[in-house]
C-alpha positions as CSV (number, residue, x, y, z in Angstrom):
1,X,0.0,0.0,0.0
2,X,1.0,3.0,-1.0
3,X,1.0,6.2,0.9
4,X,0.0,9.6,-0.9
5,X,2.2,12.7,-0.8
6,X,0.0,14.9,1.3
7,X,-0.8,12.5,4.3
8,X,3.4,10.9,4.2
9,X,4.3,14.8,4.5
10,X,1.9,15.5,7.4
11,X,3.5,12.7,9.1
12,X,6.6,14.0,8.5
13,X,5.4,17.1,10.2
14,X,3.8,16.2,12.8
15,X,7.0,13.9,14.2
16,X,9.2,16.7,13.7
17,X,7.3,19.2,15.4
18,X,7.1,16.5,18.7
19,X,10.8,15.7,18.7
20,X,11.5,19.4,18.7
21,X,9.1,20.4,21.2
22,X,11.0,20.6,25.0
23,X,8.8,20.6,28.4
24,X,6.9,22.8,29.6
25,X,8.2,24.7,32.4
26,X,5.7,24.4,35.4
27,X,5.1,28.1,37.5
28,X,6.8,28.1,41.0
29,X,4.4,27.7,44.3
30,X,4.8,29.4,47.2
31,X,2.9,29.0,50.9
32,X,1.5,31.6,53.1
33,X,2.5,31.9,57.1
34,X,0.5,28.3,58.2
35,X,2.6,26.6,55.6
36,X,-0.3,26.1,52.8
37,X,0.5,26.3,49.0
38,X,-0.7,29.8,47.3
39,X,0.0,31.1,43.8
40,X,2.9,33.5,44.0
41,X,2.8,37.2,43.9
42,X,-0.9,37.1,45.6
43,X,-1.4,38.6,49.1
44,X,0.1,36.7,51.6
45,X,2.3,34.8,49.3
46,X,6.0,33.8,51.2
47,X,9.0,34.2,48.9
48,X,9.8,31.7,46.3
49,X,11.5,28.6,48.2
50,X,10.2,29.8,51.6
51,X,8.6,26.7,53.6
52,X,7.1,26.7,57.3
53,X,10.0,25.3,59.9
54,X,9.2,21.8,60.7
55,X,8.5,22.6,64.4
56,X,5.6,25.5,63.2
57,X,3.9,22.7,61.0
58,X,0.3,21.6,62.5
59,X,0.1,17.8,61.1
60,X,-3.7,16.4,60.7
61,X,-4.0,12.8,61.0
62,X,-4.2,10.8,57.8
63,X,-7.8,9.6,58.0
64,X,-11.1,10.8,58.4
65,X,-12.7,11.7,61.9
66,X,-15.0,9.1,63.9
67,X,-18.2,12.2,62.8
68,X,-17.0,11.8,59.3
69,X,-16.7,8.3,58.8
70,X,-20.4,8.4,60.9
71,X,-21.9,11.1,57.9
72,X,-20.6,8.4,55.2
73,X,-22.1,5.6,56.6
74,X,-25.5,7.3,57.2
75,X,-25.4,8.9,53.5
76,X,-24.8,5.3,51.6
77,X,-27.2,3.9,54.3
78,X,-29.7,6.2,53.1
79,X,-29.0,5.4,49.3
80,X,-29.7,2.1,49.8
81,X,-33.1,2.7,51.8
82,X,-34.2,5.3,49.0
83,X,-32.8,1.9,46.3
84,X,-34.8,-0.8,48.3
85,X,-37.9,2.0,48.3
86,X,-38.4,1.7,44.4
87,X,-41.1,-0.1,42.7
88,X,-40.2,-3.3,41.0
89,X,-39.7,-3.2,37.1
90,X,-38.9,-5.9,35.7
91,X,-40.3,-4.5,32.1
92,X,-42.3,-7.9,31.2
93,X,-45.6,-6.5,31.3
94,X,-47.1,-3.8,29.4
95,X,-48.4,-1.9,31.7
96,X,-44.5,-1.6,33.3
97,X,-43.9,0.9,30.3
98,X,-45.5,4.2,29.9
99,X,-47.9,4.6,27.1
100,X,-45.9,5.2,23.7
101,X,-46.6,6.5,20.6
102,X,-48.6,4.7,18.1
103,X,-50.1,2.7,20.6
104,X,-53.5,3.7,19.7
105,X,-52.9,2.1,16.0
106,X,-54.2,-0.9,15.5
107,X,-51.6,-3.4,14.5
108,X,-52.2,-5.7,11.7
């Protein structure tokens, strides 16, 4: 199979354009006074490279509290109640659908 000029120089293009492109240079972060990041250059933005002393740092345990983990279980708990709640359809019967059109036609 042969390959036409105009696609076989698009090609060409295209792979020369992605081995010349370089990376993308990523924006610095910076953290205000309690050690969070912030976009640089806003209001209450450290220098660039500035990071809270280890001994200032406030470290919050790793998993949700016991009042979290309490609001999940109630929320999926009620999911399933509000599941279990709904009418059966099983879609055998006609009267499971809703009335569609050309029902009214006779069908020969």
């Amino acid at each position: 199979m042969k390959l036409s000029v105009i696609p076989a120089s698009l090609l060409a293009f295209f792979a020369t354009v992605l081995l010349l492109a370089g990376p993308a240079p990523a924006a610095p972060t910076c953290q205000d006074r309690n050690g969070l990041t912030i976009k640089c250059g806003t209001e209450g933005a450290m220098p660039v490279g500035w990071s809270l002393p280890f001994e200032e740092r406030r470290f919050k345990p790793a998993g949700p509290s016991a009042s979290e983990l309490l609001g999940l279980i109630a929320t999926i708990g009620l999911l399933f109640a509000l599941i279990a709640l709904l009418p059966e359809f099983d879609g055998t019967r006609s009267s499971d659908w809703g009335k569609q059109e050309g029902d009214d036609q006779e069908r020969v």
